[in-house]
N, C-alpha and C positions, 0 to 999 in steps of 0.2 A: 504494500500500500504506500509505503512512503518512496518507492520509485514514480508511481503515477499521483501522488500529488505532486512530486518534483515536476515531472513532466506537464503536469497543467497548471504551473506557478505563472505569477508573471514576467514582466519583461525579461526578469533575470534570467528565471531560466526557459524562456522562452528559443527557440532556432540554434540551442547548444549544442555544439557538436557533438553527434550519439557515435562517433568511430566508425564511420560509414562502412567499409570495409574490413574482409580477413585479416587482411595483411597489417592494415591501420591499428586495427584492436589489439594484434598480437604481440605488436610494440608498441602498446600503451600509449599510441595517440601521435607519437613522436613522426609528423610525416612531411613539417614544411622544409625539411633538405632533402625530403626524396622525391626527383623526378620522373624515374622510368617507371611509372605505372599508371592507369589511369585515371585513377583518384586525385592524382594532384592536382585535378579539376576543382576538387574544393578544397584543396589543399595550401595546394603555391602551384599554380599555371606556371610560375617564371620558370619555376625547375623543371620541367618537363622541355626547355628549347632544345634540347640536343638529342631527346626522340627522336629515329630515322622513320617509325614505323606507325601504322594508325594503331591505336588500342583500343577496345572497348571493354567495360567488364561491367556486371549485374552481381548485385551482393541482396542477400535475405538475412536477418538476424529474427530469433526466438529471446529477447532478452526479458531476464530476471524470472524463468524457468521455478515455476514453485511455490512462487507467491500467491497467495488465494484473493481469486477476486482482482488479478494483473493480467491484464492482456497486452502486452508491448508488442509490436513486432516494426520492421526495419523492411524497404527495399531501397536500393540503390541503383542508378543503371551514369557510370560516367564514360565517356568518351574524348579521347586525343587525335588531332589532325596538324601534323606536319604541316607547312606549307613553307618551301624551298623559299631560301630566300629573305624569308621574313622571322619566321620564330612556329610559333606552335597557336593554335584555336582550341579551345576544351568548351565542353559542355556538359551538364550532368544535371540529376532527376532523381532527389530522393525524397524519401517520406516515412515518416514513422506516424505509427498509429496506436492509439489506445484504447482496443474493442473498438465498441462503438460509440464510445463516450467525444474521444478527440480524435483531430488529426493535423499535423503539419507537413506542410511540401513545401520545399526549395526546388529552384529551376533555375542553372545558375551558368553564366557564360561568359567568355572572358579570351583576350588574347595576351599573347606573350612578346617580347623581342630581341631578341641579343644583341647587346652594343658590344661590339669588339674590340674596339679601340680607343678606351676612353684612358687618358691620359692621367697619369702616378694612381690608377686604378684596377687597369686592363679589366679582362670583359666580364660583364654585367650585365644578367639581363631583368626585364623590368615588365612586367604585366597589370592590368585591370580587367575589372570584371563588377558584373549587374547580377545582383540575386532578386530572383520574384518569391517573395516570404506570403504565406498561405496559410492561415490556422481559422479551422471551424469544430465549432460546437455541435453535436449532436441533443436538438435540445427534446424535452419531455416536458407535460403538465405542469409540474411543478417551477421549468426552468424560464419556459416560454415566455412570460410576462413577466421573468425581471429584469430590471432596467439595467443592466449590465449588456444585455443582449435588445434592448429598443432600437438598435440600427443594425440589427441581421448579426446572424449566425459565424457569421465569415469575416473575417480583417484582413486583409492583402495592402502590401505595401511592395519598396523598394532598398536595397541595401548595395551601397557601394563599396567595392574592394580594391585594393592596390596590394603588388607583390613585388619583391626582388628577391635574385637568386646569383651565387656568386659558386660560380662550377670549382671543380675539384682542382685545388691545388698539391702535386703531387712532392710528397716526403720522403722518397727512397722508395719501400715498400710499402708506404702507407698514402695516404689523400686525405684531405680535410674540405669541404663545402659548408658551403651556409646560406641562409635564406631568412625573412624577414616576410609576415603579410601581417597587412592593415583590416577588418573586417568590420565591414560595417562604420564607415566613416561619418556617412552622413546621419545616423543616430537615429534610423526610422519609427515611427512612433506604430507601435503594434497591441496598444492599448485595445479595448475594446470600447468602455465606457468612459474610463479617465487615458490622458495620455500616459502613456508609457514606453519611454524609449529605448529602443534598443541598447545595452550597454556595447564601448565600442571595445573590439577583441584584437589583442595583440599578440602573437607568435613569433617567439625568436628561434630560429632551430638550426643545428650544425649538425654535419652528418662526419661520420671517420672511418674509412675503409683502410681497413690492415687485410692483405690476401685475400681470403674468402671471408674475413667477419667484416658486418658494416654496424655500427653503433650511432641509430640516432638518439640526438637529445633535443629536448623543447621545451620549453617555457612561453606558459600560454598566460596571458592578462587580459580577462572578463572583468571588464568593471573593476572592482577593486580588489577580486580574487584572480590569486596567484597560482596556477596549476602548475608543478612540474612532473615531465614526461621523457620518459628513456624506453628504450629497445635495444636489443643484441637479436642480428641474425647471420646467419652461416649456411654456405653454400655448398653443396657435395654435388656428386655426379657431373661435373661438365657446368655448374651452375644452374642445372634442373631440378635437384632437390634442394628447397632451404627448410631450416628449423629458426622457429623464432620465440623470443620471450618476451613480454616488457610490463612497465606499473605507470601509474600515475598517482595519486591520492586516495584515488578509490576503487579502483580494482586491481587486478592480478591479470593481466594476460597471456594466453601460450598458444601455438600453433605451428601450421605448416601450409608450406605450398609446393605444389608440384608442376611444373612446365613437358607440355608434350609436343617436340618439334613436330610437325608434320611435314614442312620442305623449308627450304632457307626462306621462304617470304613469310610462313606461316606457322603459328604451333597455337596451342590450348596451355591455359592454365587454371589448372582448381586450388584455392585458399579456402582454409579452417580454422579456424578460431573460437577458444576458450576462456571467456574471460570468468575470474571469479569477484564479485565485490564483495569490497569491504567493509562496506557499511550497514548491509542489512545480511540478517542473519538466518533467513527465513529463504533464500533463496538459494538456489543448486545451482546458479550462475547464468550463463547468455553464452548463445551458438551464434557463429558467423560462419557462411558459408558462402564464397566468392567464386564465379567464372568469369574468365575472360580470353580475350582472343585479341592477338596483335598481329597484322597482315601487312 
């Protein structure tokens, strides 16, 4: 229960990021220095410039599995588009839902661009992006006539993003990257009856590849909370199997993902993801299960 009143709180925790993806969740949220996948649609667009390849992936989650009287659940569908030349286009489609009581969708789009040549800098690249933010009520007798809901069911608004991304700078056998996104600049009000704005979110995150392990870290600031976010994952087989871990404040995450070549333009990837929270005691945790396809 105290997942889904968090979930139909207000502004605060209104459009919080629920860990869209396998991959995301498994490393405890930590994803604005990762760009080759394609989630960094809601991530950090700017990291994703150096994708050669299109991505698409769809994510489901079962979260908070246990709770009586919770029905949570998660879809996702993001997708990446190269465009030579210029940098990268993302676009992405998710929603969580709560039974039949709530629901929130984001619809969210954005391009990217690599400066390569910016001077006692070098290259850096830089993206925006527009979220269409969507929350309705499912209302009954009792809800119908209170004024909280006298101007409909529904609030739609807008939220503006900005991202940078600073590629991999290499250490011998090791690289370090970083990335920065702004969310939610313009402070959309997603009130229903009183205003209430959006709080604005900030993501610092560095990524460190040593051989096959990559270790992100992130530090997210909502408003006046301070979330920090780690991950560890590790690569076998040729880079097709990974295993991955991570935490943030309130849960536990673990997982894997497997890539299946099909021909060099083409393979399949399925992600799994375990997360356990921390805070409530009554739950047996949350399932992420992710596909995608890079062509």
């Amino acid at each position: 229960m105290v997942a889904l009143l968090a979930f139909c709180g207000g502004a605060h925790a209104a459009f919080k990021d629920p860990l869209w993806s396998a991959r995301v969740a498994a490393l405890g949220g930590a994803f604005t220095a990762v760009g080759d996948d394609a989630e960094a649609a809601f991530y950090n667009p700017a990291a994703a410039v150096d994708m050669e390849t299109q991505a698409v992936s769809f994510s489901y989650a079962k979260l908070f599995a246990g709770l009586d009287d919770v029905n949570l659940s998660l879809n996702q569908l993001a997708y990446v588009q190269p465009v030579d030349s210029f940098g990268v286009i993302t676009a992405g489609w998710g929603s969580v839902t709560a039974g039949g009581l709530r629901r929130e969708d984001t619809l969210i789009l954005s391009v990217a661009h690599m400066f390569r040549n910016i001077k006692y800098v070098g290259p850096v690249s830089a993206g925006v992006g527009v979220r269409f933010l969507s929350q309705s009520y499912t209302l009954d007798e009792r809800t119908r006539n209170d004024p909280v809901f006298q101007d409909g069911s529904t609030k739609k608004s807008w939220a503006v993003d900005a991202h940078l991304f600073s590629p991999s700078v290499g250490l011998g056998e090791s690289a370090l990257s970083g990335g920065i996104s702004f969310r939610g600049i313009n402070r959309p009000n997603v009130g229903f009856y009183e205003e209430e704005k959006l709080p604005l979110e900030v993501a610092l995150g560095v990524l460190y590849k040593w051989r096959k392990i990559s270790v992100p870290v992130d530090i997210v600031r909502r408003g006046a909370d301070v979330t920090p976010q780690v991950g560890v994952e590790a690569s076998f087989m040729e880079n097709n199997l990974a295993l991955r871990a991570g935490s943030d404040t309130h849960q536990i995450g673990t997982g894997l993902g497997y890539v299946y070549p099909l021909n060099s333009d083409l393979s399949l990837s399925f992600d799994y993801a375990f997360l356990w929270p921390l805070d409530l005691k009554d739950s047996s945790g949350s399932h992420r299960v992710t596909l995608g396809i890079k062509f």
